[in-house]
N, C-alpha and C positions, 0 to 999 in steps of 0.2 A: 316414400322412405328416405330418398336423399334429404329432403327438407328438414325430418325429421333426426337424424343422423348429423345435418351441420346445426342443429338446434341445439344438440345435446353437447356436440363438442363446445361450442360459443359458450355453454355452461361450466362446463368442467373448464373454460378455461378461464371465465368470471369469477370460479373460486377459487383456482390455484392465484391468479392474481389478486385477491383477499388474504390469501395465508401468506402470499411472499409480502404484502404490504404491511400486514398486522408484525410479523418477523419483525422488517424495521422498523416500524416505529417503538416495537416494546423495548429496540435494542436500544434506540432513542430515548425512551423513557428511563433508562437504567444508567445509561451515559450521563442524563442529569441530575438525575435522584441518589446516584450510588456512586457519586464521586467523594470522596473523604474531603475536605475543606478546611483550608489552614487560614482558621481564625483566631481571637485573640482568646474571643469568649462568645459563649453561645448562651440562646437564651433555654428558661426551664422546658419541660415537656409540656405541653398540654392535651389534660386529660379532659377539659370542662369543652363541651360543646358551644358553640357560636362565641367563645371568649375571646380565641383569636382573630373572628370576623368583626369583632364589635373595636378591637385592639389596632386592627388597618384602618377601620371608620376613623377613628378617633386621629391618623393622622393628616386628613383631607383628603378631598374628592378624588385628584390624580394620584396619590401615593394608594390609596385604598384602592382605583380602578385597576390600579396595576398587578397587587396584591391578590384580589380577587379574582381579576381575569387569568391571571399565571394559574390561581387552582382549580378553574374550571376547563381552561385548555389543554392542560397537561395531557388529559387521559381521553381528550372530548373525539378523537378520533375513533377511538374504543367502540363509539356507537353505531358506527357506519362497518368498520374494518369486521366485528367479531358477526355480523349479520352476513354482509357479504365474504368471507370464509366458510359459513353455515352453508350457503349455496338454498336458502329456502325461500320458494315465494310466495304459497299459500299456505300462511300460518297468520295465526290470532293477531293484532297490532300489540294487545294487550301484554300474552305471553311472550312476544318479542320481547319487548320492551324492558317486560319484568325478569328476563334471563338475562339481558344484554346491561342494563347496569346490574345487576345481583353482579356480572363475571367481573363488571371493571369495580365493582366496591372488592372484590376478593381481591382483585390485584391490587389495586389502594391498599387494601392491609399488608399486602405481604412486602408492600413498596416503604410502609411506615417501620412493619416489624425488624428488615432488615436496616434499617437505618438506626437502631438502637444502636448496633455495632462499629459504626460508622463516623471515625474521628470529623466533629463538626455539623452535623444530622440530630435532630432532634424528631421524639415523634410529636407530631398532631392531629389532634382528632378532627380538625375543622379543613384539613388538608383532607381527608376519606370522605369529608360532608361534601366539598367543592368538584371533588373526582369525580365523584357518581352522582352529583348530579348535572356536570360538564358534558357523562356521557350521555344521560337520561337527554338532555336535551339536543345534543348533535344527532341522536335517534329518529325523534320526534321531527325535526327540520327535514330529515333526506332519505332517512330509510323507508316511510311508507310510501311517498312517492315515488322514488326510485321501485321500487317493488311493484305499483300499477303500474310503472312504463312498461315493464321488462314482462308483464304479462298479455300487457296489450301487442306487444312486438313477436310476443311466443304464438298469441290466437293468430294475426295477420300471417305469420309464416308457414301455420298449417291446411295442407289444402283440404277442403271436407272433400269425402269418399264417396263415390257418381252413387245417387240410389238407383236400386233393383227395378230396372223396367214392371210393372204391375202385370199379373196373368190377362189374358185374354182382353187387353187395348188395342190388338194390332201393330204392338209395338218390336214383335218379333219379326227378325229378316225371311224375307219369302224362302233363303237355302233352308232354315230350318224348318218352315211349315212344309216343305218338298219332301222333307228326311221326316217330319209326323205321319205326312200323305200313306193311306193304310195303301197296300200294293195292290193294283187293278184298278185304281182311279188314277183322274186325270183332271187337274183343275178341280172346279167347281162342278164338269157335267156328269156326277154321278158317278157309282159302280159302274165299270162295265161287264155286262155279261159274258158270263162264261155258258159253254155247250159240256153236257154230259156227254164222255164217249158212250155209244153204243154198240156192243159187240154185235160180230158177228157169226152165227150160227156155222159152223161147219162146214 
């Protein structure tokens, strides 16, 4: 029961430290994204998929690395942060995966839609392509393994429960075969005989 009892706490307290971790960093994310920007001039929106990633190529290798990697790390923490918050570790790799970017493509949008309002922010759709799939793959790197470790460390902590001695092995202590012992024996040498009283006559 104690093992069991420090098992459960070390869990609740693997996920309160996911929700205070995920806290900062989204506050992180909004600090960058949702600051107004005094520029001269901004460029249009873009609505056309992979335009803007073909539009970084197009400036060379290091200007494009830069470009790309800023929109796949932004949110790439999202992939580890929202799994470890959930606090699950026998669930699908699949339906992980597919809940945990589906949540950071929703915040990508609602990180793009608030930026419409936002002196110097433009939306793009190639920014919501780079987010989710930044977190899709920071998932893929550390969440399923981190997940065997933690269950392999859960089995080692639990001790298995002594099995039930089998009936009739001899494996019961002699006090209790003493307290089965039917009353009038002794050991193994038998009943002892008892005498009928026999009255007598008057």
């Amino acid at each position: 029961m104690q093992r069991q009892g420090s098992g459960g706490s070390a869990a609740f307290r693997f996920r309160v430290a996911g929700v205070v971790l995920l806290l900062v960093h989204l506050l992180l994310v909004a600090w960058l994204t949702l600051r107004p920007l005094d520029v001269v001039w901004v460029t249009a929106a873009n609505f056309e998929p992979l335009a803007g990633i073909k539009a970084d190529l197009a400036l060379g290798p290091l200007q494009a690395a830069r470009r790309i990697g800023a929109g796949l790390l932004l949110l790439a923490p999202l992939g580890v942060l929202l799994p470890m918050a959930g606090g699950r570790l026998t669930v699908s790799p699949l339906a992980s995966l597919t809940r945990t970017m589906a949540a950071g493509a929703f915040i990508s949008l609602a990180i793009e839609l608030l930026q419409t309002g936002i002196p110097g922010r433009v939306v793009d759709v190639d920014s919501l392509l780079l987010n989710t799939v930044g977190v899709g793959i920071a998932h893929l790197l550390f969440v399923p393994v981190g997940r065997a470790r933690l269950r392999r460390r859960r089995g080692r902590g639990r001790k298995p429960a002594a099995a039930p001695a089998p009936r009739g092995t001899g494996a019961e202590p002699p006090q209790a075969l003493r307290e089965k012992a039917p009353q009038g024996t002794q050991g193994t040498q038998g009943t002892t005989p008892t005498i009928t009283r026999v009255g007598i006559a008057p």
